[in-house]
C-alpha positions in Angstrom: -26.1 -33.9 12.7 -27.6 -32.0 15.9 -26.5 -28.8 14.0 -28.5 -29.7 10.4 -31.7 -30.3 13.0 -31.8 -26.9 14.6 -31.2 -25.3 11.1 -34.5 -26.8 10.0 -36.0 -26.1 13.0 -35.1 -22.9 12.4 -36.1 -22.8 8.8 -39.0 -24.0 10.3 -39.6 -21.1 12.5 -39.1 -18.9 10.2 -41.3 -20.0 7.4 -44.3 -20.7 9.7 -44.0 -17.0 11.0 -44.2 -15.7 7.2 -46.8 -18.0 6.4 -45.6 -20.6 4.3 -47.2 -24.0 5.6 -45.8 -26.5 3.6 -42.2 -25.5 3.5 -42.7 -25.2 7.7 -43.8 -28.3 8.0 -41.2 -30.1 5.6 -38.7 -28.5 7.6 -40.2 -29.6 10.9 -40.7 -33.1 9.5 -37.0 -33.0 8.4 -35.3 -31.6 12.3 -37.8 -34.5 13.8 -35.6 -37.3 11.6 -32.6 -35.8 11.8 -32.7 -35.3 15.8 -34.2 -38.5 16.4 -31.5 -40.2 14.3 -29.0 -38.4 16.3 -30.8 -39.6 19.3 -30.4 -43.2 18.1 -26.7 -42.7 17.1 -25.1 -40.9 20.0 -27.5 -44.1 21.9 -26.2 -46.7 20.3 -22.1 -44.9 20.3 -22.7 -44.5 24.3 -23.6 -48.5 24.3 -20.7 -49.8 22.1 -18.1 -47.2 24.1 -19.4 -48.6 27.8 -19.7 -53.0 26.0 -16.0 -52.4 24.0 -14.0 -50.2 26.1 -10.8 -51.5 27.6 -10.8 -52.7 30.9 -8.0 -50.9 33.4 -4.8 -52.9 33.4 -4.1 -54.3 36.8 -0.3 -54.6 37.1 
């Protein structure tokens, strides 16, 4: 998901340099959700991984 954000980040880039507004700031728009939503994600996996991981054995 952290890969389809810089793409359109890129795509961004790219399109703002050759002028095209709109599609720059769709693709802008678009790398904001996505890398937010990875943000939330990889938040939410840390939390579940540290609350639901096994506890050492103590033998």
């Amino acid at each position: 998901m952290l890969r389809w954000a810089v793409i359109f980040f890129v795509v961004a880039i790219i399109a703002a340099v050759f002028g095209f507004g709109n599609i720059a700031e769709s693709a802008t728009g678009i790398a904001k959700l996505l890398f937010f939503l990875f943000v939330v994600l990889f938040v939410v996996s840390l939390l579940v991984g540290l609350v639901g991981g096994k506890a050492p054995r103590l033998t």
